[in-house]
N, C-alpha and C positions, 0 to 999 in steps of 0.2 A: 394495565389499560383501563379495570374495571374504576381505580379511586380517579384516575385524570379526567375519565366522560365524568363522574359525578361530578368534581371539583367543579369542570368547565358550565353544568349544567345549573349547576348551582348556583354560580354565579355571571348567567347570563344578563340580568339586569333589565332595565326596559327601554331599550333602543327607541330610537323613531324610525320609522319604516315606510318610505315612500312607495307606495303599488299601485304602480299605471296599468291598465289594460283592460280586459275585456269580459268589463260585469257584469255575470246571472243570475237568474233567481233559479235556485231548485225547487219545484214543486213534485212533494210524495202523495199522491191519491193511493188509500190503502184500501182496500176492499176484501171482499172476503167473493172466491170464486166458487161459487157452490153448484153452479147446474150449465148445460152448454144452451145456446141462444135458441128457439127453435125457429129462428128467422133464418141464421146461418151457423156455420159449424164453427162458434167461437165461444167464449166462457163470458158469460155474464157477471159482470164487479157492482155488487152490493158492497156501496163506501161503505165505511167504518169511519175513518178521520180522514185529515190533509194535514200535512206539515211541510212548511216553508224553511229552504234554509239557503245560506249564499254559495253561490256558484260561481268558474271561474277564478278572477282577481279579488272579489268576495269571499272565494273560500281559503285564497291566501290571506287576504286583510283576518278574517277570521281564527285562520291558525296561528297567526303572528298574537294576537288578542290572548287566546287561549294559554301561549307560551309566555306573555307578560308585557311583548312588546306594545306599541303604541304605533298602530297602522294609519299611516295621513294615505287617504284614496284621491286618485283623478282618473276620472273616465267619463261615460256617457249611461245613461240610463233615458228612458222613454219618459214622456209626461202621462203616466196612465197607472194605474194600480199597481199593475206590478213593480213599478220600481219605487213607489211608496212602501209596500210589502217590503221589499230588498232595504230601502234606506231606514224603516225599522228593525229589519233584522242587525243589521250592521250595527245600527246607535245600539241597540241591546247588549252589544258584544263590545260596545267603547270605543269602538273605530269611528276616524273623525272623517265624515260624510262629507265636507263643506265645499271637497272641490270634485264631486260628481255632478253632471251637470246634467239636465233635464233639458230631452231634446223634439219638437215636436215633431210628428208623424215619423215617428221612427220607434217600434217596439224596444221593452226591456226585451232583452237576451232572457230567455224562459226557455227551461226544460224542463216536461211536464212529464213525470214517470206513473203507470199503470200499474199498479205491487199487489199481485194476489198472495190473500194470506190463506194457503191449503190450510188445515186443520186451525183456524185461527190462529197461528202460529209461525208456522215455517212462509217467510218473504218471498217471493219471485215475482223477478222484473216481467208485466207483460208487453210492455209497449214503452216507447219515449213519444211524445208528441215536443218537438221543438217550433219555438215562435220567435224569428230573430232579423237583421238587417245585416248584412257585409256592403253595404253600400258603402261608398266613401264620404265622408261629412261634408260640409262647406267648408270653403276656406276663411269665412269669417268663426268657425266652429272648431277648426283647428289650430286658429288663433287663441280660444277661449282655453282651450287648452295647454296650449304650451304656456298664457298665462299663468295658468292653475298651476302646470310642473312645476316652473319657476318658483312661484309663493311657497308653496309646499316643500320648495327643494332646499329651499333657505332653512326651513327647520329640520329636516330630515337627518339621520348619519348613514344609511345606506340607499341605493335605487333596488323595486324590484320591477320586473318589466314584466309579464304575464301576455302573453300576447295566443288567441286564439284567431287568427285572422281573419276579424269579422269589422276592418273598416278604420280602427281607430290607428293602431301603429303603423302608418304605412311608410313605406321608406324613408320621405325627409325628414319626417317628425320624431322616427326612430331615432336617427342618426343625431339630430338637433341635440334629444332630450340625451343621449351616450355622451354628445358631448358638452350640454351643460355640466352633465351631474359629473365629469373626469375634469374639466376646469375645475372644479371647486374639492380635487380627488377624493372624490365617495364614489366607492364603488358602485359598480350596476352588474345584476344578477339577471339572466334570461330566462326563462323558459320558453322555447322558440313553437312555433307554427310548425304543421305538418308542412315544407317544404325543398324544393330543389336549389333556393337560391336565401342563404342567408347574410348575406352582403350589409341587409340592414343593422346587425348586429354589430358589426364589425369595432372595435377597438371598444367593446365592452367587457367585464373584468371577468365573468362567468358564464358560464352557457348550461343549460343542463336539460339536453334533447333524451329523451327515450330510444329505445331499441329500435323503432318501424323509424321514428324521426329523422334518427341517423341513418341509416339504412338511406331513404330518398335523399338525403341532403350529398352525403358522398358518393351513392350509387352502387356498394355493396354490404351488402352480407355482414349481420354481427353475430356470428355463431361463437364464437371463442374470444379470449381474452387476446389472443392476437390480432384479431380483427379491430376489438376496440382501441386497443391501442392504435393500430393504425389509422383511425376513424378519428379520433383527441389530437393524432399526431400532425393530421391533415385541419382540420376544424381550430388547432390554436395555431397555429402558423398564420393558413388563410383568414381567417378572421382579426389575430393579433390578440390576441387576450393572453389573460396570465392564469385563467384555468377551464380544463374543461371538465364534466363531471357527464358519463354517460352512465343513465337509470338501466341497470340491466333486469331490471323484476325481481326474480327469486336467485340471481347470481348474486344480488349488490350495485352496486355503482362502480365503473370504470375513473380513475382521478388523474389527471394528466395536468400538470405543471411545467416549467422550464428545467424544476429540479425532480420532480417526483413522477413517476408512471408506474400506477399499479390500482389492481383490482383490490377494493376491498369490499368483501365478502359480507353480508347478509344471512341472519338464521333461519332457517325456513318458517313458512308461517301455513295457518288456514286460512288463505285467501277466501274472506265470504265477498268482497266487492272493491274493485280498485279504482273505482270513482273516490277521482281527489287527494288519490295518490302523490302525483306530479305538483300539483298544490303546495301539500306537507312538505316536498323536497325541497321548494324552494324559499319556503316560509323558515326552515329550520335552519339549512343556510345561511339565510338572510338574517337572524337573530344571530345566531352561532357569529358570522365576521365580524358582525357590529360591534360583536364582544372581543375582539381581536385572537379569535379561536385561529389556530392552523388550520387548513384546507382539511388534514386528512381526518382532523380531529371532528371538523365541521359535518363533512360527510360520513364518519360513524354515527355521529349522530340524528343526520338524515336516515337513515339507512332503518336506525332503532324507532324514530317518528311513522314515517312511511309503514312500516312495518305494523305498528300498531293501529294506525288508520283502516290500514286493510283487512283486517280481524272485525271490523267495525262497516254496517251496516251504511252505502250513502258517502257523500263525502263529508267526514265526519273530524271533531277538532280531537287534540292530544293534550293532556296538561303536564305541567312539569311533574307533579305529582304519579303518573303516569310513565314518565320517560325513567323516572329515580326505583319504582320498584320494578321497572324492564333490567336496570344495569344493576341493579342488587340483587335480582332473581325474585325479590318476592313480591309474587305476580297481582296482591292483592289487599298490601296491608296498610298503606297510605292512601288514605281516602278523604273525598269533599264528604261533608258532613250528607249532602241530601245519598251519594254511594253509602256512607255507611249504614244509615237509618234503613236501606232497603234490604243492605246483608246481614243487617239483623234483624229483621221480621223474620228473615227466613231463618237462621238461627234458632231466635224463639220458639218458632213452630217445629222446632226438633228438641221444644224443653232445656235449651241451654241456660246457665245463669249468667247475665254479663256483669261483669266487673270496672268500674270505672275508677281511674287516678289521672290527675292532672300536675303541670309543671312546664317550667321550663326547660329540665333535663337540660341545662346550658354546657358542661363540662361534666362528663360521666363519670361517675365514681362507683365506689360498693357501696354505698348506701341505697344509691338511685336502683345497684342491680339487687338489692337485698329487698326494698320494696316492692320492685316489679314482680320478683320470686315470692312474697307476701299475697299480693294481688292474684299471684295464680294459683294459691292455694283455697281462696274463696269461692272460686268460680272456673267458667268452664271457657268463658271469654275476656279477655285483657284487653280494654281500649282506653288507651292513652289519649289526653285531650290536652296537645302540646301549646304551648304560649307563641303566635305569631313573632316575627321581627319586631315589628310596631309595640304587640301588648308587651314583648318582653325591656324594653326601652322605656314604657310608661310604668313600670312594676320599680324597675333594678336601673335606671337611670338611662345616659346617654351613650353609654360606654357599653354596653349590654346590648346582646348576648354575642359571645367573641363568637360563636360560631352559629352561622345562619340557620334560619328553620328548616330548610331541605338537607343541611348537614348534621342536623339535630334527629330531624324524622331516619334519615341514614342509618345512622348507627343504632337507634332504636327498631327500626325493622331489621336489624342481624340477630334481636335477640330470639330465643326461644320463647320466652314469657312474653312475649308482646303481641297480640292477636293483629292488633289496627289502632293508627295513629291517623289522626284527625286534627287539623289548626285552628284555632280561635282567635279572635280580634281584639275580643271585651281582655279589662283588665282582667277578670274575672270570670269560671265558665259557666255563668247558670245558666244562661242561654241554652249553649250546646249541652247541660244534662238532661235539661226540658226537653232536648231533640231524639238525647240518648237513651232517655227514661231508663239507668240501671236498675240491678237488681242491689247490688254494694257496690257506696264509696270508701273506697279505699284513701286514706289520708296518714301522716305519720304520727307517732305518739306526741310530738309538739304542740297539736291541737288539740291537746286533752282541756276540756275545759272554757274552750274555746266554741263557737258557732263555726262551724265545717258548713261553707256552702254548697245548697243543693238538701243540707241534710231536710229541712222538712219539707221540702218537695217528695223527695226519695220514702222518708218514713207515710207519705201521706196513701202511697195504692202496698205499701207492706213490706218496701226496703228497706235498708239498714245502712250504717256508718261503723266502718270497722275503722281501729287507728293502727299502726304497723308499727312492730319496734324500729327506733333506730339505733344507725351507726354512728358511737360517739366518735367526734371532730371530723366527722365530712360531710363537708357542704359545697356546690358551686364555689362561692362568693368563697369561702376560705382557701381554695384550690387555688383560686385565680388569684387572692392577695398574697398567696406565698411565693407562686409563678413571678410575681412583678418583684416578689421581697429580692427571691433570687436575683432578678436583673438589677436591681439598683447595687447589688454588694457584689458580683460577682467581677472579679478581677479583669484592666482592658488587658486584652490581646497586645505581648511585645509587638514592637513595629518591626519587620525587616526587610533593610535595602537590600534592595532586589541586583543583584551581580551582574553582569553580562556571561550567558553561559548555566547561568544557575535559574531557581525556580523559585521566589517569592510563597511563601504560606499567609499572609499575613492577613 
């Protein structure tokens, strides 16, 4: 199971991703509660910071972003700060804004959180203040709308629907937009309203209600896997769809098909907050189809998203990078450059030496694992500064590298010598050593004689350049011209007619 989530994840790709519904701005007031009011019996919040983040259909445009996709938004935002805030945070994150539309007297959707930080340290929620409209729009405004789906719909490869029902999705508009986006068959993904009556969704491709959701919507009880079954059983029928997916928290998700009925299971986590949960589940979905992933493959991989969102403070994004060392196990060794510069400060301050080597590690051999075992004998941390897709294509050609960088970082996080892998863009990585400041670069004996970049940066606060022996005749490049040599000489396959009765090899 553990190489098909990689393989699938790996090559998720960057869909375009249509997400209608119903966007807010998350506002964090952090404060520090130090003494109780002597006005009244309440705790006094001395700010510290604020931080803004998307909320909502926001926080799915965002997760989709984070995962690689390419999120086109339609909804409504207010003509007032906050939804300038919102429509900067989103442009930040690469989601295309163009068809949110700015609506007067009508607030951005805002939820404004209170977070005492006891010991300057430990977060808790004290308060929500929400600012928001369930009103219904005009009907000249629900026009401008289903404009916008339409424009947007043209460029999209899947719908997702996000509906908090607060005015925008309301039945005709639902139904309208389910059925543009199945005329042109791209799928549409739900995430439904706290309701009794979900009619509007009806002959949509996916549903994906939570525990309480379902619970109001069929009228009982989801204590057991028989229940949810019966719960998908009744919800794909009545509705018409081809799947449903119920969020069971710390059970997993329930997956119900025309062919498949079955819970699949979730590892337990330290829920610190599960704001933005239901977000991630439908963002990860919604990437995962577009890829032509299977249902059950899709929602393992929900399962592994969500999951790590909720370890995570707020509603909070997932990177692939992130998802790849959840299914490898190692919890911590693929990292964005700004993760890894902060886990090695802390490093440092326990007197470790870091070791730097870079490559493209395109096709693994014993040289590359002779190296790595080199690099760990200098020092106390091994961080690998892998060649992007991009740099690796602008180095070794067009043809390069047969196997992607998240299949490359893969196999380098199984080894033992390998602390943390990190990707680069540049042909070259002085950038990222500048970021890395080693203690040694580690380089092969090939560069004897040669200018090793980074070296006088590295020599200039009292590092070094060590060179590694190599392993004579292995290289990438020579792996791969003998791989091909093979195929051009290797003998065709006889042909064999296939009998009536008999069984065809050919």
């Amino acid at each position: 199971m553990h190489e098909k989530l990689l393989k699938t994840v790996t090559n998720l790709g960057s869909p375009k991703v249509l997400v209608v519904g119903d966007f807010m701005l998350d506002t964090y007031i952090y404060g520090h509660a130090l003494r109780i009011s002597p006005e009244a019996p309440v705790p006094v919040l001395k700010v510290a910071n604020t931080e803004y983040t998307c909320g909502g259909a926001g926080s799915v445009a965002a997760d989709l972003a984070a995962l690689g996709a390419t999120a086109l938004c339609v909804g409504v935002i207010g003509d007032d700060q906050n939804g300038k805030t919102l429509i900067d945070r989103l442009t930040e994150d690469g989601v295309d804004v163009t068809g949110l539309l700015p609506v007067p007297d009508r607030p951005t959707i805002t939820k404004q959180r209170l977070i005492g930080l006891a010991q300057h340290r430990h977060r808790q929620q004290l308060m929500r203040i929400d600012q928001e409209s369930d009103a219904p729009l005009s009907n000249k405004q629900y026009e401008k709308i289903l404009r916008a789906f339409q424009d947007k719909l043209q460029q999209a490869d899947i719908v997702c629907l996000q509906d908090y029902d607060k005015g925008l999705l309301r039945l005709d508009i639902c139904r309208k937009m389910i059925e543009l986006a199945r005329s042109q068959d791209k799928k549409v993904l739900v995430d439904p309203c706290l309701s009794s009556d979900y009619s509007k969704y009806a002959r949509a491709t996916l549903i994906t209600p939570n525990r309480q959701e379902t619970f109001v919507n069929v009228g009982f009880e989801i204590k057991t896997a028989d229940d949810a079954a019966g719960a998908a059983e009744k919800l794909l029928k009545t509705l018409m769809l081809e799947a449903v997916v119920i969020t069971l928290d710390k059970e997993g998700a329930y997956l119900k098909t025309k062919k498949t009925s079955e819970l699949i299971p979730t590892r337990p986590r330290n829920v610190y907050d599960v704001t933005g949960a239901g977000d991630m589940v439908l963002a990860t979905l919604a990437i995962s189809l577009a890829a032509d992933c299977d249902y059950k493959t899709a929602v393992q991989l929900s399962n592994i998203t969500s999951g790590i969102e909720v370890e995570k403070f707020g509603a909070a994004t997932v990177t692939i990078e992130e998802i790849i060392n959840e299914i490898a196990g190692k919890s911590d060794k693929l990292r964005s450059s700004d993760s890894l510069i902060r886990r090695l400060a802390e490093r440092r301050s326990q007197n470790a030496t870091i070791v730097f080597t870079n490559g493209c590690f395109d096709v693994l051999h014993s040289g590359h694992i002779e190296l790595l075992k080199f690099c760990k004998s200098q020092g106390d941390i091994v961080v690998v500064g892998l060649n992007s897709d991009s740099s690796v294509k602008t180095i070794k050609g067009p043809d390069r590298p047969v196997n992607n960088q998240y299949d490359r970082a893969a196999v380098l996080a199984a080894l033992g010598t390998v602390d943390y892998i990190t990707f680069f863009e540049e042909p070259d990585p002085l950038n990222l050593i500048k970021k890395v400041k080693p203690d040694v670069i580690v380089k092969g004996r090939d560069w004897a004689g040669k200018t090793v970049i980074g070296a006088d940066f590295v020599k200039s606060y009292g590092g070094k350049v060590v060179l590694a022996p190599l392993v004579d005749g292995k290289s990438s490049t020579a792996t791969i011209q003998r791989i091909k040599a093979l195929g051009r000489h290797s003998p065709k396959p006889n042909k064999i007619k296939s009998v009536e009765g008999e069984t065809s090899n050919g």
